[in-house]
C-alpha positions as CSV (number, residue, x, y, z in Angstrom):
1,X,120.8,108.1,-70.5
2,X,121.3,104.1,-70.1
3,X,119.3,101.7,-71.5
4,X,117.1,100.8,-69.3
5,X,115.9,104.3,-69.1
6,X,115.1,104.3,-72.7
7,X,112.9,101.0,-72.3
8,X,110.9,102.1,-69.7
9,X,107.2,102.2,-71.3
10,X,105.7,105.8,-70.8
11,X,102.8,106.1,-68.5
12,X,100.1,106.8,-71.3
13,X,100.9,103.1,-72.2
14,X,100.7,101.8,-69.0
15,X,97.1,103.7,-68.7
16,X,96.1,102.3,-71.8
17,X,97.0,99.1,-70.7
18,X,95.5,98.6,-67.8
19,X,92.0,100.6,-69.1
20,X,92.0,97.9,-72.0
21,X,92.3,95.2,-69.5
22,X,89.4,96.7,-67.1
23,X,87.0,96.6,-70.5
24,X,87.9,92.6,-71.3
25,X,87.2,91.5,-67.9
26,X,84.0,93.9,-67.8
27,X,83.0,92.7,-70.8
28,X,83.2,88.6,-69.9
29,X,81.6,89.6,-66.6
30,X,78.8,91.6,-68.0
31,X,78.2,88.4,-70.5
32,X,78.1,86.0,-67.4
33,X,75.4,88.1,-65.6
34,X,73.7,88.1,-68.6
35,X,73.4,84.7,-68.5
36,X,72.2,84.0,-65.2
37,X,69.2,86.3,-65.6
38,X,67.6,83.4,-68.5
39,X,65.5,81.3,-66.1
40,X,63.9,77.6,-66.6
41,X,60.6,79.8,-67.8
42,X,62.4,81.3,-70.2
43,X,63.6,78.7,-72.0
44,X,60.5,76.9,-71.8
45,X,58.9,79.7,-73.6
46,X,61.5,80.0,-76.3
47,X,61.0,76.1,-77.1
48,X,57.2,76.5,-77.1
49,X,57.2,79.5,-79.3
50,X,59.7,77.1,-81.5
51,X,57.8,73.9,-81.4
52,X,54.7,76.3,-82.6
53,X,56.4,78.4,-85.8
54,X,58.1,74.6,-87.1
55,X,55.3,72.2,-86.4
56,X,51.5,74.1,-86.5
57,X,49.6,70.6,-86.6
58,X,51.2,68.2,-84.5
59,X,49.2,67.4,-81.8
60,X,47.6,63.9,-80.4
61,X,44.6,64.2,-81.8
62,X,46.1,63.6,-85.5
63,X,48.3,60.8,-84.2
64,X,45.3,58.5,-85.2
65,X,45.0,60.3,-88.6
66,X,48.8,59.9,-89.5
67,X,48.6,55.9,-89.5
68,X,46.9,55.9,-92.8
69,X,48.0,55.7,-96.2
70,X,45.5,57.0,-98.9
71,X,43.2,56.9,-95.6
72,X,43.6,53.3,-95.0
73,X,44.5,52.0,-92.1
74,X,47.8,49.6,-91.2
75,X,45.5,46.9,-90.6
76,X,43.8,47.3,-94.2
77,X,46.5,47.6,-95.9
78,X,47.9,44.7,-93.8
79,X,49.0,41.5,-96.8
80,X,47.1,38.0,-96.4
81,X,48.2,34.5,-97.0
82,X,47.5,31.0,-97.2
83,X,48.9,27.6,-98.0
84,X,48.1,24.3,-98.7
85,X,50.1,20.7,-99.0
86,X,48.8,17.5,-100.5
87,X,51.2,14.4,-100.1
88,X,48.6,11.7,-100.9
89,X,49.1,9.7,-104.6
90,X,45.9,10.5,-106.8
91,X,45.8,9.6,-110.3
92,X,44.9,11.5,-112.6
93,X,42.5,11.6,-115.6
94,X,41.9,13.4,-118.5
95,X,40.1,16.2,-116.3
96,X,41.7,18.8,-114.3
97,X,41.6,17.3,-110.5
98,X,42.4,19.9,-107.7
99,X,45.8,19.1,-105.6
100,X,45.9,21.8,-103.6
101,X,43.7,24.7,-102.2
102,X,44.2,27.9,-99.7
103,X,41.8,30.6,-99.3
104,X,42.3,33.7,-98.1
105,X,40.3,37.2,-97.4
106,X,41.5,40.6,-97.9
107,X,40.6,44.0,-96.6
108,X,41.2,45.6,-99.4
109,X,41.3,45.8,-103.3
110,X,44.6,44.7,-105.0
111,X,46.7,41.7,-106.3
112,X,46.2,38.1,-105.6
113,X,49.2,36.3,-105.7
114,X,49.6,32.0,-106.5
115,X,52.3,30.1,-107.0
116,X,52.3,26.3,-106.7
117,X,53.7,23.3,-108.2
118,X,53.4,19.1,-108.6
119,X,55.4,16.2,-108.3
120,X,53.8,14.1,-111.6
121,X,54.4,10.2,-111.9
122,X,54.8,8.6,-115.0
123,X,53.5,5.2,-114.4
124,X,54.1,3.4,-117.8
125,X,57.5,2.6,-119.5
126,X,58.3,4.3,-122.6
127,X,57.1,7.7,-123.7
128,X,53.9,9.3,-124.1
129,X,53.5,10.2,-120.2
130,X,52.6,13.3,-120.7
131,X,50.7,15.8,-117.5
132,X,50.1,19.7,-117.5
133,X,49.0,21.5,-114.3
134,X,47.7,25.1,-113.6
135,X,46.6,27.5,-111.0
136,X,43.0,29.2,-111.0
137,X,42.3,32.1,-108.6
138,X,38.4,32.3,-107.9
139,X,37.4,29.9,-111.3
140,X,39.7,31.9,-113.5
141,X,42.3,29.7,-115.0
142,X,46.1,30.6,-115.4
143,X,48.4,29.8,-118.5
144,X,48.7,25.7,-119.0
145,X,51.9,24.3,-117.9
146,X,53.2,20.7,-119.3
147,X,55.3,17.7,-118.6
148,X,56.6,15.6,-121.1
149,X,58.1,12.4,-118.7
150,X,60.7,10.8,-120.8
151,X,61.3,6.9,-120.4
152,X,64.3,6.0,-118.5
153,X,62.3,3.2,-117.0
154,X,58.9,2.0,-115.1
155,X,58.6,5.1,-113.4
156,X,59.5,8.7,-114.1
157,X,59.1,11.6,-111.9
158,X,58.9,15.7,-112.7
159,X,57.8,18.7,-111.1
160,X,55.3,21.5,-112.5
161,X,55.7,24.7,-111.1
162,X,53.2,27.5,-111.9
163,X,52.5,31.2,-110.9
164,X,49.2,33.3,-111.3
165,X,48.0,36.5,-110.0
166,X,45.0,38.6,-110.1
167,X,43.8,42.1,-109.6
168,X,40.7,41.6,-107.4
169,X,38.3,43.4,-104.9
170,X,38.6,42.9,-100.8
171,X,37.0,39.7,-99.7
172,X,37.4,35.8,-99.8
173,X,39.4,34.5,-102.4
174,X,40.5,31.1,-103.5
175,X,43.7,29.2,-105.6
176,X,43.5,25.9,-106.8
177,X,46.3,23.9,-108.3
178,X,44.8,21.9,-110.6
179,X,46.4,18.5,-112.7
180,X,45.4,16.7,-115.3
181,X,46.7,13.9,-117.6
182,X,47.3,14.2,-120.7
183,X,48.8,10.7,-122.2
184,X,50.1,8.0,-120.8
185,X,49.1,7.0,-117.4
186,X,49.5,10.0,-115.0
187,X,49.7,10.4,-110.9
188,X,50.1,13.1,-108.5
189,X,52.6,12.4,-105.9
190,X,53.3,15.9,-103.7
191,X,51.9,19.1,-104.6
192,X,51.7,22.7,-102.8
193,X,50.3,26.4,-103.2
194,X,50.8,29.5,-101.5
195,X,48.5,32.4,-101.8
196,X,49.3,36.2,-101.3
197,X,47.2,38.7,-101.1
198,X,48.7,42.4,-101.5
199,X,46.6,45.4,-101.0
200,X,46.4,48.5,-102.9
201,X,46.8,52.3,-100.9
């Protein structure tokens, strides 16, 4: 027998063959008609039944109710501000005199922020000119801040700078930077305050 007889394959291969080919391509058509049978509807309703099992209360009507925080609105919980400048001279006495003001109103409860500060003149040579400035929000005063103005001639210059806050309820509130001398022979020269207000959730 040559050998080409001997690699012939036998015809139960061949069979087998060709039924296991017949059952791929059945197979990947069967999975293709499949296919074509899910319609637009269908997946419309799979998405809806979807939307419905992961998200039970989304709708429009809480869109309204899910801009709050601790059911406040954006707008109440919204911060305020104000600010003030002063660049007019004043002298000063041994009184506190206002140099800047800024009101503001806020919706709700929380902190009231002030920071401001004071260009102070020393107006007399040698030393002793001597200022203090500090900030009170709605009559309460904070901590005093001083200047000492050391001689280095007629006229010396510094700056105070001085920060306050407050826990207060929503309305109108006011800061006031407020000078005073304290020896020597004292003048404002430029002096500012901002005013925050931050609301509590």
């Amino acid at each position: 027998m040559s050998l080409a007889m001997r690699q012939r394959p036998s015809p139960a291969i061949v069979i087998a063959v060709v039924a296991l080919a017949f059952a791929v391509v059945g197979s990947a058509i069967a999975s293709t008609s499949g296919l074509d049978k899910i319609t637009k509807s269908k997946v419309r309703s799979i998405a809806d039944k979807e939307i419905a099992k992961k998200a039970p209360g989304l709708s429009v009507a809480h869109a309204a109710a899910a801009d709050t925080v601790g059911g406040k609105s954006a707008a109440a919980l919204a911060p305020s501000s104000g600010f003030d400048q002063n660049s007019a001279v004043v002298s000063l006495g041994l009184g506190f005199t206002t140099v800047a003001s800024a009101t503001i109103t806020t919706s709700a409860p929380g902190q009231v922020l002030a920071t401001g500060s004071a260009e102070l003149d020393g107006n007399v040579s040698g030393d002793g000119n001597r200022g203090q400035c500090m900030i009170a929000i709605d009559g309460t005063s904070s901590a005093f801040y001083e200047l000492d103005l050391d001689d280095v001639g007629a006229l010396n210059q510094g700056t105070v700078a001085v920060t306050f806050a407050r826990t207060l309820p929503a309305g109108s509130h006011t800061a006031e930077l407020r000078c005073t001398e304290l020896s020597g022979d004292i003048s404002k020269d430029d002096a500012a305050i901002q005013v925050i207000g931050i609301n509590t959730p």
